[in-house]
C-alpha positions as CSV (number, residue, x, y, z in Angstrom):
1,X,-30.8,-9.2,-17.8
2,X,-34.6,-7.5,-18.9
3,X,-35.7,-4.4,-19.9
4,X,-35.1,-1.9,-17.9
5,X,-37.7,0.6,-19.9
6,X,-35.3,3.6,-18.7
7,X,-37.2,6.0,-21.5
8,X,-40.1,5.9,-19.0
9,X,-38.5,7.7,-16.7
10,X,-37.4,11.5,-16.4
11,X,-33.8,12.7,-17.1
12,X,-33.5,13.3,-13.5
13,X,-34.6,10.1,-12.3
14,X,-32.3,8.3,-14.7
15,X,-29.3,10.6,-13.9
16,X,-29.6,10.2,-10.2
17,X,-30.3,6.3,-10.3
18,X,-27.1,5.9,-12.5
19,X,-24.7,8.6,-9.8
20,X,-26.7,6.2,-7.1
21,X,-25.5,2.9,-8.6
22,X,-21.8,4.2,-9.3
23,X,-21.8,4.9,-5.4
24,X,-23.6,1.5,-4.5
25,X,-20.0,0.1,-3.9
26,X,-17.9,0.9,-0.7
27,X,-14.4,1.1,-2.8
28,X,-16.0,4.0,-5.1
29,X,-17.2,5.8,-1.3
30,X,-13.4,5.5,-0.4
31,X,-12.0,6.7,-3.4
32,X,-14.9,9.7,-4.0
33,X,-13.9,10.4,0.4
34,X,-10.3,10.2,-0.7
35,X,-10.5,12.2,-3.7
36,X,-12.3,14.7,-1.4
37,X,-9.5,15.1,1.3
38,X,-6.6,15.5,-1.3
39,X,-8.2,17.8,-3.8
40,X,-6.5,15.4,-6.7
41,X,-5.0,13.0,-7.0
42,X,-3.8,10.2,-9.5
43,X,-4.4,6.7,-9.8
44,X,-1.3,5.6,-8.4
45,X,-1.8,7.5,-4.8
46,X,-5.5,6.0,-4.5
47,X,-3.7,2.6,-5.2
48,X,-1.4,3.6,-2.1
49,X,-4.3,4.4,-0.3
50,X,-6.8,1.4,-0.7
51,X,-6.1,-2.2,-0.1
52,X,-7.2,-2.8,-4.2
53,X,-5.4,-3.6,-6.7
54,X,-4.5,-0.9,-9.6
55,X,-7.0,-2.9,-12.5
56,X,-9.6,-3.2,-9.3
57,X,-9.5,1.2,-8.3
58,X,-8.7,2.0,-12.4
59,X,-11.8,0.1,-12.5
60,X,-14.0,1.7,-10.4
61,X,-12.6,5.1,-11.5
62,X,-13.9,4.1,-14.7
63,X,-17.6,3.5,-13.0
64,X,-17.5,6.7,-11.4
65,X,-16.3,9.1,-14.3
66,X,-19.3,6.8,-16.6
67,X,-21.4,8.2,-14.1
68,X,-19.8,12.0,-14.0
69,X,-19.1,12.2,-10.5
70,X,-15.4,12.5,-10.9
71,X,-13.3,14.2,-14.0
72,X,-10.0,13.0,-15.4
73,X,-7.3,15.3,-16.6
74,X,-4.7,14.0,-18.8
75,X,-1.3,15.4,-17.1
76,X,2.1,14.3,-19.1
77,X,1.4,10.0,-18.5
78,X,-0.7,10.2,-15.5
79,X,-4.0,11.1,-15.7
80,X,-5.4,13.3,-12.3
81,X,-8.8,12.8,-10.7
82,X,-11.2,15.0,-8.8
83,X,-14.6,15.2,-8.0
84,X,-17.4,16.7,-9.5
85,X,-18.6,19.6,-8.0
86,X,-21.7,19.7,-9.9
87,X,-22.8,15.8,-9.6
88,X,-22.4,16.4,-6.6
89,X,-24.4,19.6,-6.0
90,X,-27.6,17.3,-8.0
91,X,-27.4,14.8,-5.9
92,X,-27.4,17.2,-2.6
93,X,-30.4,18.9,-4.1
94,X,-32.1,15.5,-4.7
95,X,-31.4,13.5,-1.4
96,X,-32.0,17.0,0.2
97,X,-35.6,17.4,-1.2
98,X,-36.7,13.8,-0.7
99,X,-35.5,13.9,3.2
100,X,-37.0,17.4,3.6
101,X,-40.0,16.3,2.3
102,X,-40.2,13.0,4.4
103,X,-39.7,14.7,7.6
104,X,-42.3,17.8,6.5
105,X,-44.6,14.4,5.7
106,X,-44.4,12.7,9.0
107,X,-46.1,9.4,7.7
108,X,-47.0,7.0,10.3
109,X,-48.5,4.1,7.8
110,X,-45.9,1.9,8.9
């Protein structure tokens, strides 16, 4: 794997590539759309939910908290996910900028 020169880049940029990767798989989009509809949850009911194995969604839980879209509490063995409201909120005020600004730009060059 190269370089990926990372320090070239703004804060922002890198934050919202890494959130972007973390999402780039369609398990973590289930579990951040179930985690969504239940509030919280543990590991154990997303493994009830998914057709994944618990190493394959404790796995990708791992990707997504890395990434700080979701937060783990410890609670007595279990430890209880939920989104990140404020990941969230950056990534709504960056996708939301660049589409406003593509429509505002109207490009026809292709």
């Amino acid at each position: 794997m190269g370089i990926t020169k990372t320090e070239h880049f703004s804060e922002q940029q890198n934050l919202i590539a890494l959130m972007a990767k973390a999402m780039g798989h369609p398990a973590r989009v289930a579990i951040i759309e179930y985690l969504l509809s239940v509030k919280t949850c543990i590991c154990g009911d997303i493994v009830n939910e998914l057709p994944l194995a618990q190493p394959t969604i404790s796995q990708h839980l791992k990707e997504l908290k890395n990434a700080g879209l979701i937060k783990g509490n410890i609670e007595g063995n279990a430890i209880c996910y939920c989104v990140d409201e404020q990941a969230f909120a950056k990534l709504q005020e960056y996708f939301g900028s660049i589409a406003a600004k593509s429509i505002q730009q109207k490009n026809s060059c292709c």
